[in-house]
KESE-944933 format. One record per residue (C-alpha): residue number from 1; residue in one letter; x, y, z. Coordinates in steps of 0.1 Angstrom, whole numbers. Example, Ala and Ser with C-alpha at 12.3 -4.5 7.8 and 13.67 -1.06 7.14 Angstrom:
2
1, a, 123, -45, 78
2, s, 137, -11, 71
//
This chain:
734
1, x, 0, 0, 0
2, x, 15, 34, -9
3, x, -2, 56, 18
4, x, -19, 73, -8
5, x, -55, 70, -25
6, x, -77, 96, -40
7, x, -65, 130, -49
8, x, -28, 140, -48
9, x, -19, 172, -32
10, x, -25, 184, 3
11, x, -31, 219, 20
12, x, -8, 241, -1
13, x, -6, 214, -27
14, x, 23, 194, -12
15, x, 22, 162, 2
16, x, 32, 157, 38
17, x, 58, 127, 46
18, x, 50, 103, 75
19, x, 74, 104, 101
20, x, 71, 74, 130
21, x, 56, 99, 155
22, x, 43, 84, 191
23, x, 18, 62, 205
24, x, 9, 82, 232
25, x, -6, 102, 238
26, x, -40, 91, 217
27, x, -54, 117, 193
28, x, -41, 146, 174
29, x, -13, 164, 189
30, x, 1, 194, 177
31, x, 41, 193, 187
32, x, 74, 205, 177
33, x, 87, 171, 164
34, x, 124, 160, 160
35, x, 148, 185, 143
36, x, 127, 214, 156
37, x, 101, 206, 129
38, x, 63, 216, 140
39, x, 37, 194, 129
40, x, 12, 168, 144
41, x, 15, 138, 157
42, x, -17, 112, 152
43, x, -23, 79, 169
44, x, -57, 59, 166
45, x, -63, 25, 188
46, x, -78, 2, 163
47, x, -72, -30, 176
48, x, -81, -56, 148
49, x, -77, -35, 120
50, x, -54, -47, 87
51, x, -42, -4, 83
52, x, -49, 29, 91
53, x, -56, 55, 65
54, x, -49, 92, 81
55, x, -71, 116, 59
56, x, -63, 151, 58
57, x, -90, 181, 40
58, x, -82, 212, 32
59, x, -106, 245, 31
60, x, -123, 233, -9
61, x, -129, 194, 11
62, x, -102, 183, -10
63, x, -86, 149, 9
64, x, -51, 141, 12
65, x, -47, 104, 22
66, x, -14, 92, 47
67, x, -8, 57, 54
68, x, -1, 57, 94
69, x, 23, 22, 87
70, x, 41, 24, 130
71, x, 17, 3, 148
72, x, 23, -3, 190
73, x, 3, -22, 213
74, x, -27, -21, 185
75, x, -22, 18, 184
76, x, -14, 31, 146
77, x, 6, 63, 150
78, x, 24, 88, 130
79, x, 36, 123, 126
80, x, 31, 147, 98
81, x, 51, 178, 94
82, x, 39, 211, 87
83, x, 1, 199, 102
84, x, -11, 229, 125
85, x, -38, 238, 145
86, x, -71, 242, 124
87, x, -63, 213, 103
88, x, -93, 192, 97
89, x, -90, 155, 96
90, x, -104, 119, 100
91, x, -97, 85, 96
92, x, -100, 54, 72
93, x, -97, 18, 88
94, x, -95, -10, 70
95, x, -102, -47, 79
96, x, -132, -76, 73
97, x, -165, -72, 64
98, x, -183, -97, 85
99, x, -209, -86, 106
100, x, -219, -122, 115
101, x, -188, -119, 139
102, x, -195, -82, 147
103, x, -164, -72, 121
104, x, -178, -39, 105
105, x, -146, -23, 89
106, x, -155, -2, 57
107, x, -127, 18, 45
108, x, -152, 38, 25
109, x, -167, 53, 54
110, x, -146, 85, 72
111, x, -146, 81, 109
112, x, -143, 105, 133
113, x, -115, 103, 159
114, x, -128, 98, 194
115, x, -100, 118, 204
116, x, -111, 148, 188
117, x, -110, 182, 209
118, x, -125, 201, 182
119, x, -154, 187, 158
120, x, -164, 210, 126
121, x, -192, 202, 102
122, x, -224, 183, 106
123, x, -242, 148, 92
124, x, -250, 155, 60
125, x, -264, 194, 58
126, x, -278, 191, 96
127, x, -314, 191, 89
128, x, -328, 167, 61
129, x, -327, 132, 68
130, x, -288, 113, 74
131, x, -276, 108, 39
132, x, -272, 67, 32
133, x, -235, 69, 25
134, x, -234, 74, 61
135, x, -240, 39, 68
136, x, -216, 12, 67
137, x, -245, -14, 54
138, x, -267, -7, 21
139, x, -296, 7, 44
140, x, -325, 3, 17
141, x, -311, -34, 7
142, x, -344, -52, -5
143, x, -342, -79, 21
144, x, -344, -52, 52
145, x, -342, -80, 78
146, x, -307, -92, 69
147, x, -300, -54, 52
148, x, -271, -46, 79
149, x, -255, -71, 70
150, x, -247, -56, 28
151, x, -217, -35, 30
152, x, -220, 0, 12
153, x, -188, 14, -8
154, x, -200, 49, -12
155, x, -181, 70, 2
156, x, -192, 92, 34
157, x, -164, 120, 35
158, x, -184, 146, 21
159, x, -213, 139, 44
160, x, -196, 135, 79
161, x, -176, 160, 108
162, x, -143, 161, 105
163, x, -119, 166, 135
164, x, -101, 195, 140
165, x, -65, 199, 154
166, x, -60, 221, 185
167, x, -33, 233, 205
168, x, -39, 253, 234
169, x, -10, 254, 264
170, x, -34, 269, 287
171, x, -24, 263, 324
172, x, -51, 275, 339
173, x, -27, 295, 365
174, x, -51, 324, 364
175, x, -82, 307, 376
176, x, -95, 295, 410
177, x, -117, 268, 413
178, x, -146, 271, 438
179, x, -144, 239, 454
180, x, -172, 237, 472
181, x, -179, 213, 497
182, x, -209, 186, 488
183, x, -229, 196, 521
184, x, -229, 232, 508
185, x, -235, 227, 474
186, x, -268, 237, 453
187, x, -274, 225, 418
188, x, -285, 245, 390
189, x, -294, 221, 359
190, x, -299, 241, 331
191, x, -291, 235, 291
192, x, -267, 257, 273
193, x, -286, 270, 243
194, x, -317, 268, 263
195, x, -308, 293, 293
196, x, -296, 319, 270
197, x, -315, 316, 236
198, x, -345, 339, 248
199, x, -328, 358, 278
200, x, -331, 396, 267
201, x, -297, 407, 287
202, x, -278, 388, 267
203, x, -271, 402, 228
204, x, -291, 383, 203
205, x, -251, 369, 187
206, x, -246, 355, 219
207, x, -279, 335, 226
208, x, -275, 304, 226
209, x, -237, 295, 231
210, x, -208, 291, 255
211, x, -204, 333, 254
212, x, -243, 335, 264
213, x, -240, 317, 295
214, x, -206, 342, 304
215, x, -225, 365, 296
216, x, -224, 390, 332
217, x, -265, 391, 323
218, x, -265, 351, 330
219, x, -242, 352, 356
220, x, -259, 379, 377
221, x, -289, 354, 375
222, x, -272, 323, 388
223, x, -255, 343, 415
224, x, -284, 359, 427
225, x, -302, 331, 430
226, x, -275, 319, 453
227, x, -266, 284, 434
228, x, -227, 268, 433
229, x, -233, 248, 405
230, x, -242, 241, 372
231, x, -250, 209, 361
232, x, -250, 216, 324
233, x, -273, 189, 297
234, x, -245, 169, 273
235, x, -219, 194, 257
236, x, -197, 169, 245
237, x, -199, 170, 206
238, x, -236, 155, 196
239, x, -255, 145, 167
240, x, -294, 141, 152
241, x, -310, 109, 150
242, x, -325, 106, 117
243, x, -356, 94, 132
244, x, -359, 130, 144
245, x, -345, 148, 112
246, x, -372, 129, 91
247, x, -400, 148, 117
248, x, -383, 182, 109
249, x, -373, 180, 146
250, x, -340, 180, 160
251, x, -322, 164, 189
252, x, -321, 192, 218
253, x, -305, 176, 252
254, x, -278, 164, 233
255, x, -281, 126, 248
256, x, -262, 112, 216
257, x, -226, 117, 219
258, x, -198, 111, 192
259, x, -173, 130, 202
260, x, -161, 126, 240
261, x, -130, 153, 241
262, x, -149, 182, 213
263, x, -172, 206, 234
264, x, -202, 207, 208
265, x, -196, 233, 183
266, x, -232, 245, 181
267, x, -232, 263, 211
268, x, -202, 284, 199
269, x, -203, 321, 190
270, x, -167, 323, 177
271, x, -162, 293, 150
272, x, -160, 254, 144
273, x, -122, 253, 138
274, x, -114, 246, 169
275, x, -124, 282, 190
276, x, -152, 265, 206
277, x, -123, 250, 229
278, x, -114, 284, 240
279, x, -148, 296, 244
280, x, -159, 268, 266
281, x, -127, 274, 286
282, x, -137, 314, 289
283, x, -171, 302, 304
284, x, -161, 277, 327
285, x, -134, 308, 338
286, x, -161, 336, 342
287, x, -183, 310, 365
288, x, -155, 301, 385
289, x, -149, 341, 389
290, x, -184, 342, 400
291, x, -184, 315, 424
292, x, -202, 285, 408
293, x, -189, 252, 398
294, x, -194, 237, 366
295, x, -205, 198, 365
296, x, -212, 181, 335
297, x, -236, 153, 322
298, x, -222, 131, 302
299, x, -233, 101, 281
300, x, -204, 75, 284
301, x, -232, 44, 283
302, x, -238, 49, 248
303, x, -227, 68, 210
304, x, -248, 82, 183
305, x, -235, 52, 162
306, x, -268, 32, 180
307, x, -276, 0, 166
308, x, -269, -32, 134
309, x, -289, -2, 114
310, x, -273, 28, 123
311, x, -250, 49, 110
312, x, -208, 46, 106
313, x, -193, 78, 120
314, x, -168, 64, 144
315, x, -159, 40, 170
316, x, -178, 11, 149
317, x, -158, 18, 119
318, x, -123, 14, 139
319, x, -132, -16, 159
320, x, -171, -26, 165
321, x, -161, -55, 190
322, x, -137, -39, 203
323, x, -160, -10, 218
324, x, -191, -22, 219
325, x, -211, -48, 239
326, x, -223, -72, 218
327, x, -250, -105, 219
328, x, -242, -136, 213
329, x, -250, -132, 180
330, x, -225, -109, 175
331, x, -240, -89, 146
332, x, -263, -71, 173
333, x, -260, -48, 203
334, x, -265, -56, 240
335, x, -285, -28, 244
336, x, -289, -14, 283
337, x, -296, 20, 278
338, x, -322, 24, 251
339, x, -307, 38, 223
340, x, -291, 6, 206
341, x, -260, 0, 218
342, x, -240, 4, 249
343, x, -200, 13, 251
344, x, -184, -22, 267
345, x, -169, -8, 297
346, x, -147, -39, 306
347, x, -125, -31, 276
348, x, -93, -19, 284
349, x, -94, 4, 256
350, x, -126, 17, 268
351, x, -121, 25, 298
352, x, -90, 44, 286
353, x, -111, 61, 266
354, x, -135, 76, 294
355, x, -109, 79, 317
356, x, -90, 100, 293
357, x, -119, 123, 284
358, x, -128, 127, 320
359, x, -91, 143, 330
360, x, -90, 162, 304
361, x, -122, 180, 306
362, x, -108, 184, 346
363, x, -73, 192, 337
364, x, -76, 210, 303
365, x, -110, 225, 302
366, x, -114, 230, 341
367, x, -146, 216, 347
368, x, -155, 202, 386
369, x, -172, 173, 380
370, x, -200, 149, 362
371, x, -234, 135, 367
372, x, -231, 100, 346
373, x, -258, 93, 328
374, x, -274, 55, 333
375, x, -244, 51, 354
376, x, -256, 17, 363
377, x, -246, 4, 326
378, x, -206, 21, 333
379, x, -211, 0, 366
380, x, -219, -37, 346
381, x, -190, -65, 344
382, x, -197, -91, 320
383, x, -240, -85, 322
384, x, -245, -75, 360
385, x, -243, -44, 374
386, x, -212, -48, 399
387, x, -198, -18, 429
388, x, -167, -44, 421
389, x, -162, -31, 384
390, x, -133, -20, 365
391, x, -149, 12, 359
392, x, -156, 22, 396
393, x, -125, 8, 407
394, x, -104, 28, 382
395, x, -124, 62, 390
396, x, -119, 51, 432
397, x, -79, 56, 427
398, x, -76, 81, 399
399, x, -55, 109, 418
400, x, -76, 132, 393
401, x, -106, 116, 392
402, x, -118, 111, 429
403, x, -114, 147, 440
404, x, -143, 158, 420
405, x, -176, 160, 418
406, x, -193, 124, 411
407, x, -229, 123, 405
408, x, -246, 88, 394
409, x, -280, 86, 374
410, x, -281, 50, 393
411, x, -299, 33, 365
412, x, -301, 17, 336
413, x, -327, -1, 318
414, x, -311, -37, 320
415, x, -325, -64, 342
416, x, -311, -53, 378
417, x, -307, -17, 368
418, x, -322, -3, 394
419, x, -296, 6, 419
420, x, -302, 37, 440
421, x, -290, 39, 476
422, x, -257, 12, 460
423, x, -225, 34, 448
424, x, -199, 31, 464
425, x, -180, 63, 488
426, x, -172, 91, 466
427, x, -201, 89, 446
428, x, -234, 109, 449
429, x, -265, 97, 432
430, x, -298, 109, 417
431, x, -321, 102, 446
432, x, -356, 95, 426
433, x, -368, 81, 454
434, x, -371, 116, 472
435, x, -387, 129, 442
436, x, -416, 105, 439
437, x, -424, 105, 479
438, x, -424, 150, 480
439, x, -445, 146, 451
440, x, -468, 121, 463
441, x, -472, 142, 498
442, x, -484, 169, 479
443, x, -509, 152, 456
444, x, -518, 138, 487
445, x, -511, 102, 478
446, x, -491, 84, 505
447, x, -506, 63, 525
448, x, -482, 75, 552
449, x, -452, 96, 557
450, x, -426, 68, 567
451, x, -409, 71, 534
452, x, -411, 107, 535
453, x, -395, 113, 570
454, x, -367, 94, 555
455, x, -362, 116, 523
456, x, -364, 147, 544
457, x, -337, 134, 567
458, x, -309, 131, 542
459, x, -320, 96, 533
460, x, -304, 74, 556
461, x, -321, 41, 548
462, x, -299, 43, 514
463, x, -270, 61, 519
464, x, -256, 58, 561
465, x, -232, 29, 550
466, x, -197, 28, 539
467, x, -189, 59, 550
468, x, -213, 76, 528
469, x, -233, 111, 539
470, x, -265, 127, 537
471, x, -247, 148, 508
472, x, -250, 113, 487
473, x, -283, 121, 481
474, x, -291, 145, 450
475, x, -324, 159, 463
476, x, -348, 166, 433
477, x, -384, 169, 422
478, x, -377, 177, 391
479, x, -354, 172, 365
480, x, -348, 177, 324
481, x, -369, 147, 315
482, x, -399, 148, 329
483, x, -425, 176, 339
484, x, -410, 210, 348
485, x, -423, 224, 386
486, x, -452, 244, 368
487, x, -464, 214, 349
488, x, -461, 192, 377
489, x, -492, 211, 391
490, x, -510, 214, 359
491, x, -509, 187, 343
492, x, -519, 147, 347
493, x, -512, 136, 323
494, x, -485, 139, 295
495, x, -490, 162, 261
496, x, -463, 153, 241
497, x, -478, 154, 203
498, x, -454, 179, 194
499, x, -428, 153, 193
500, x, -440, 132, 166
501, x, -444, 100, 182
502, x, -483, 98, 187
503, x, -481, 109, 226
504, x, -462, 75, 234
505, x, -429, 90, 246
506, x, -420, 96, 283
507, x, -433, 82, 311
508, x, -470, 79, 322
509, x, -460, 78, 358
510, x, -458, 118, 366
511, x, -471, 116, 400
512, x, -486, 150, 391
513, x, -523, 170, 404
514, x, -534, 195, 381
515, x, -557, 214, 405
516, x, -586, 206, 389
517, x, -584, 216, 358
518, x, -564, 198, 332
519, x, -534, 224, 314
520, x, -537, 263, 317
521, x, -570, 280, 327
522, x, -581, 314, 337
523, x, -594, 303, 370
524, x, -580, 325, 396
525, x, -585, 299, 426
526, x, -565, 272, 406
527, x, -541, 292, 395
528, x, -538, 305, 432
529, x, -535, 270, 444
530, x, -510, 262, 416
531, x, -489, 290, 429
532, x, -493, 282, 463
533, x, -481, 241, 453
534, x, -448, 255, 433
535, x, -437, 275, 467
536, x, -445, 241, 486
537, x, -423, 220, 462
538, x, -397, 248, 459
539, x, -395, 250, 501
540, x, -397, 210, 510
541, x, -365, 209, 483
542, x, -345, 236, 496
543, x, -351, 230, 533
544, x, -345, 189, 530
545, x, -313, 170, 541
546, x, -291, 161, 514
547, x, -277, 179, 479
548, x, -305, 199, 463
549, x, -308, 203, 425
550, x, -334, 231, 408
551, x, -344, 229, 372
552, x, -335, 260, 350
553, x, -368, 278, 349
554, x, -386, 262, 379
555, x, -376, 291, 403
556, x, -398, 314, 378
557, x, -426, 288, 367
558, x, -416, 277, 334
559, x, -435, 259, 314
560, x, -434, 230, 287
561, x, -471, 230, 278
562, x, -473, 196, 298
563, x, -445, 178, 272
564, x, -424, 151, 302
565, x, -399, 146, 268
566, x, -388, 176, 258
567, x, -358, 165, 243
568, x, -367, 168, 207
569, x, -379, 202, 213
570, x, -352, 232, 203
571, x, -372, 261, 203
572, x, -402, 275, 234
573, x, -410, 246, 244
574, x, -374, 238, 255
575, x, -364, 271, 262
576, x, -362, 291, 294
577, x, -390, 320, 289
578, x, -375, 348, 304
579, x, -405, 372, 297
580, x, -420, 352, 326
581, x, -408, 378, 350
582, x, -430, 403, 343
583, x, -455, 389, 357
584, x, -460, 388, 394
585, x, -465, 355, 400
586, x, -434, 342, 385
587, x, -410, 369, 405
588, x, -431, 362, 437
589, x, -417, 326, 429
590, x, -380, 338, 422
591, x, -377, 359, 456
592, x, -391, 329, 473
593, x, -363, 306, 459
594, x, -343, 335, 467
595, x, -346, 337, 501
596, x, -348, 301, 507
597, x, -315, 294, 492
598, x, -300, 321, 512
599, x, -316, 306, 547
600, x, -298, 276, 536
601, x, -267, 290, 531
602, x, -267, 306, 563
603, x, -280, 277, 588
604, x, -253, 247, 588
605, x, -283, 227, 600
606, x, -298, 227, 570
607, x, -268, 215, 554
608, x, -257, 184, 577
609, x, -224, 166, 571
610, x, -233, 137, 593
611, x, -267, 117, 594
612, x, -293, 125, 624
613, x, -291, 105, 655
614, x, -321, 111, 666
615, x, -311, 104, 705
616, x, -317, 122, 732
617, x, -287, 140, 745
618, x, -280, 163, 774
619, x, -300, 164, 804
620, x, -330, 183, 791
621, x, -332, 153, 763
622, x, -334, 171, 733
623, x, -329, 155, 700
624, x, -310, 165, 667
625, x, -339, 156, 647
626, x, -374, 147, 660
627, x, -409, 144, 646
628, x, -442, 159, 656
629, x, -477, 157, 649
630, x, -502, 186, 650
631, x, -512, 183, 688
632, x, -474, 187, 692
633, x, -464, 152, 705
634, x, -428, 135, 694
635, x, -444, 106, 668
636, x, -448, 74, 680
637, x, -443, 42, 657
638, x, -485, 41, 652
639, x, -482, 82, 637
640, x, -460, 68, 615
641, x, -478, 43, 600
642, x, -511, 62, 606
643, x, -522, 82, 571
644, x, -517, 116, 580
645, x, -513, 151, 556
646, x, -499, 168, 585
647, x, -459, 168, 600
648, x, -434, 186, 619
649, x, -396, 181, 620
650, x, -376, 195, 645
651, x, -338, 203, 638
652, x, -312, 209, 665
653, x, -289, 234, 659
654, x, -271, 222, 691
655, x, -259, 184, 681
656, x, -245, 195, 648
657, x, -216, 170, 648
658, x, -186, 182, 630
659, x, -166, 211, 633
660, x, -153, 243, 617
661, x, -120, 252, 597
662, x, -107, 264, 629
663, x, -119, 234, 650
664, x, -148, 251, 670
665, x, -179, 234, 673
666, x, -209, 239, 651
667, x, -235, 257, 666
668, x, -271, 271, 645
669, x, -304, 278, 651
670, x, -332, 255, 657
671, x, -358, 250, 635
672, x, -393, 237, 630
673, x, -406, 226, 596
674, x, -447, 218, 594
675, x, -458, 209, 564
676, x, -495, 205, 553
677, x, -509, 187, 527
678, x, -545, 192, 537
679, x, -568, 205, 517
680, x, -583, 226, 548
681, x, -564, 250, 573
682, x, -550, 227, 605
683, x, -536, 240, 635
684, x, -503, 230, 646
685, x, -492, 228, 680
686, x, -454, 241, 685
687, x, -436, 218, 712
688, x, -432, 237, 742
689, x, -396, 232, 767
690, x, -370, 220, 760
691, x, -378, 224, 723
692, x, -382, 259, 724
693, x, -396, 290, 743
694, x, -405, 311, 710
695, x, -410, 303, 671
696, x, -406, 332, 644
697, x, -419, 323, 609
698, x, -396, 328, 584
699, x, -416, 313, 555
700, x, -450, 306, 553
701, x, -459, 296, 523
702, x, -496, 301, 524
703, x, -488, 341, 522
704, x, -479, 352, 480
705, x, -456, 380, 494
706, x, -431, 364, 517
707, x, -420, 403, 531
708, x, -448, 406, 556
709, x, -445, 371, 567
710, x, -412, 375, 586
711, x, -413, 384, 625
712, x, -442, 368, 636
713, x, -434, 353, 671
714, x, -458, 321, 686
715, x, -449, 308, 720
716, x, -440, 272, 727
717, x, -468, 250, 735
718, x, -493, 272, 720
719, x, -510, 263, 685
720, x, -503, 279, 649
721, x, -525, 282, 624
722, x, -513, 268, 596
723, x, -530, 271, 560
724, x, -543, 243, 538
725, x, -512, 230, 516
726, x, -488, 256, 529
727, x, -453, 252, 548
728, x, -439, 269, 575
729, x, -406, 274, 587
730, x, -399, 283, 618
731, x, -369, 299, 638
732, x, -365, 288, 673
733, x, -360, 320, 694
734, x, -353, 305, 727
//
């Protein structure tokens, strides 16, 4: 083989020699080489491949094709002088056709390298259907049952991304990370184009992008509000399902990665060729500046390759059994995540793979940490789901790795999937369990509050072993998928026509009260009522034990028009409506959220680094935690499995175990919490001595305006009125 098919002639018309260049490190490197020569050094695992073609376009999409002959360890390497930054570039692997064996090598097809930092260009022209030559297999092959099967020769370089070569010696000297601890951390989800598309402080060329969310008009919102993180939806470098493209729709979350190391280009203001690397970094920077942390969700389970029938843009082309889990028939997928295929984690190559992308979006691009999407399939050995796997075992003793943030989505949608309350120290997890019993309290649905005593506690039924802390629990009612807050008390049931799918998507099990009326209405008592829910919801969240997480929009009411599957939908539906806050209600809402997230900040009891006793201690026998009903006696085991809508929690800002930086003891307020989920007002009876001599409201959530609310005073032992489905918290004063 001569290294050399197609046209002649590279960027300035003169073909590049092939020096032997370096296995590591994996990807395209930008370097000075031996002799003081710059150029670029490539190297490509592609374990059972015959040879690697290295194939180089210039501006016109003219391709200049390199044979990369050095192969170590499986890893086909090479350096090219005179190759720069900007340079666009891809692959061609050849090997055997024979998907009966799961070998799916097609040297016609350009493949993207999965060690890409930059990604320019799109499937095709990004909006009609995926072309075919994008497919490895003749996709409309007469006999569609075996049509995967048919290799296709047509070439796919004009119709796929290319990678693009980046250098950038950033040391990140200049910026300070945040760091802050778990126990004082609130979450922020929010989606990138979606935050910033329709916000009116940011210019209309910044909407949408990296710049938007630096934008001081973005950041003055997120500090306000008072969160330290931002969980932000898949940035990594996504594509469209053609499913979707076919609708005229387009994928929005950006679950359907390709490109692991390439922030995705679509979300930047300056260019494709490669600036979207510095942008990201300037917007991680300016929320570092401002005090927030920057976590991101990432789809490691799965690629946008999905499964026998889709397309060949990557890791399937270099080696399909070497990165994917496959059946025993080994033309098909083991698919535990839904969307076709599922990345096989065991791998050695694999894991280097993650592991790799995760440092350097730590190292290199400064991020704090990641919420793992269906982490329970990253967690499987051969089929189970194992705490024991090479994946969590490799992230335990990564000296990068374990300092940061670790969030699991604890679930997959394999048989034993399900594993919430099971990762291992170091990790925090999605606690879904807290969401369904605060929604089910205030739909007034649960038969009793023993479940809910435990989510409002920090969770210790799933997370006090091993070391682990109430901060394990991700406390959420609502998240991307799903209803938003407003919709959760609008809606029953789930409107999702607009996606195309005849209303089948997304789950039926919303655990949702609409108030009576099904969607919006001009009813001023709902919509009173509706109001009055959100500030429930919002309070129970932000006053519970554990890690809370708000959904972009929820603090203001956003709505979705009842759609629980947004993820199809890139334009109002999906996007944060900003305009909401001219209204009263929806800045009533903000303040609230406001003020709550400031309380927490303030009161370390709120914000516990050890799990409740629940003892009595001292001589007076107070607890750290204790439960009341309304005639203001401590719960006995018949309250709790008696159905009730009304409790009290009691938290002791005496027993805080723990101490400060300087080694003093903790010491807070005490506080009680009632919350009602009666439809009628109740009164409450506030425990008398030892608990407390006085109680000042400091939310009541039956009141709109939350200024006149603070102040009042009730004596201990004496009763408060308490409205129907309202909260109040209360300050103990003595």
């Amino acid at each position: 083989m001569n290294g050399h098919r197609g046209p002649r002639g590279g960027p300035g018309g003169v073909r590049p020699a092939v020096w032997p260049g370096a296995p590591t490190p994996l990807g395209a490197r930008f370097r000075v080489g031996p002799d003081g020569v710059a150029g670029t050094n490539f190297a490509l695992w592609a374990g059972g491949a015959e040879s690697v073609e290295l194939c180089l376009f210039d501006a016109a999409g003219t391709e200049t094709r390199l044979a990369l002959v050095e192969l170590t360890h499986e890893i086909w390497h090479g350096f090219v002088p005179g190759v720069r930054p900007g340079q666009r570039y891809g692959y061609r692997v050849h090997g055997r056709w024979d998907p009966w064996t799961g070998a799916r090598w097609n040297p016609s097809k350009l493949l993207l390298d999965p060690y890409a930092r930059a990604v320019d260009g799109a499937i095709g022209d990004g909006h009609s259907a995926l072309p075919p030559q994008v497919y490895g297999h003749v996709r409309d092959w007469p006999q569609q049952q075996v049509a995967d099967t048919v290799r296709d020769d047509r070439d796919s370089a004009p119709y796929v991304p290319k990678g693009v070569v980046v250098h950038d010696d950033d040391d990140w000297s200049d910026d300070r990370r945040p760091k802050t601890p778990w126990a004082d951390s609130v979450i922020y989800e929010l989606h990138v184009r979606g935050f910033t598309k329709r916000h009116p402080g940011i210019p209309e060329e910044l909407r949408g992008t990296y710049a938007g969310l630096a934008h001081p008009a973005a950041l003055d919102h997120l500090v306000r509000l008072g969160v330290t993180a931002v969980e932000l939806l898949p940035v990594h470098q996504f594509t469209h399902e053609d499913h979707l493209l076919r609708r005229g729709l387009r994928n929005y979350w950006g679950y359907n990665s390709i490109g692991y190391f390439a922030p995705h280009a679509a979300y930047s203001a300056s260019g494709t060729a490669g600036q979207q690397v510095g942008e990201f970094k300037r917007m991680v920077r300016a929320l570092h500046a401002a005090g927030i942390e920057v976590i991101l969700d990432v789809v490691y389970n799965h690629t946008a390759e999905a499964g026998e029938r889709g397309p060949t843009l990557s890791l399937r082309g270099i080696d399909n059994k070497g990165y994917y889990r496959l059946q025993s028939d080994a033309r098909r997928y083991a698919d535990y995540t839904g969307c076709g295929n599922t990345l096989h984690v065991v791998q050695p190559q694999v894991l280097r793979l993650i592991t790799d992308s995760l440092r350097y979006w730590v190292t290199e691009m400064g991020v704090d940490g990641f919420r793992f999407d269906l982490a329970a399939a990253l967690a499987r050995s051969m089929h189970d789901v194992d705490m024991l796997s090479p994946f969590l075992a490799v992230i335990a003793q990564d000296p990068v790795l374990r300092r940061v943030k670790l969030i699991a989505e604890p679930w997959d949608v394999g048989r034993g999937g399900y594993q919430v309350g099971a990762f291992p120290p170091l990790w925090t997890e999605w606690n879904d369990r807290y969401r369904d019993a605060v929604r089910d309290f205030w739909r007034g649905a649960l038969p009793d509050v023993r479940d809910l005593g435990y989510r409002l506690s920090g969770s210790s039924d799933l997370y006090a072993w091993g070391g682990r802390r109430p901060y394990a629990s991700i406390n959420f009612i609502t998240a991307h998928d799903g209803f938003t807050l407003r919709d959760l008390v609008s809606y029953e049931r789930k409107h999702n026509e607009a996606n195309g799918e005849g209303n089948r998507d997304g789950t039926d099990d919303n655990r949702s009260w609409n108030c009576g009326v099904e969607g919006e209405t001009d009813d001023p008592r709902i919509n009173a009522l509706r109001r009055r829910q959100l500030r429930n919801l919002l309070t129970t969240l932000l006053v519970s034990t554990g890690v809370p997480m708000l959904v972009a929009g929820d603090e203001m009411g956003r709505t979705q028009g009842g759609n629980n599957n947004a993820y199809c939908q890139d334009g109002e539906v999906g996007w944060v409506d900003w305009s909401l806050l001219d209204q009263p209600g929806p800045r009533g809402l903000l303040e609230l959220a406001r003020r709550l997230v400031a309380l927490r900040h303030r009161h370390p009891v709120l914000r516990r680094r050890a799990f409740f006793s629940g003892r009595a201690q001292g001589a007076d026998g107070l607890r750290d935690l204790a439960w009341f009903t309304a005639r203001g006696s401590e719960m006995t085991e018949r309250d709790w499995y008696a159905p009730t809508s009304t409790l009290g929690l009691y938290l002791s800002g005496r027993d805080i175990p723990g101490r400060d930086a300087l080694g003093a003891p903790v010491v807070d307020d005490s506080f009680l919490i009632v919350l009602h989920a009666g439809s009628r007002p109740t009164g409450f009876v506030v425990p008398g001595a030892p608990w407390g001599e006085g109680y000042e409201v400091v939310v009541d959530t039956a009141v709109e305006d939350q200024v006149g609310v603070a102040g009042r005073v009730h004596r201990g032992g004496g009763e408060v009125g308490v409205g129907a489905r309202s909260v109040q918290v209360l300050r103990v004063t003595g």
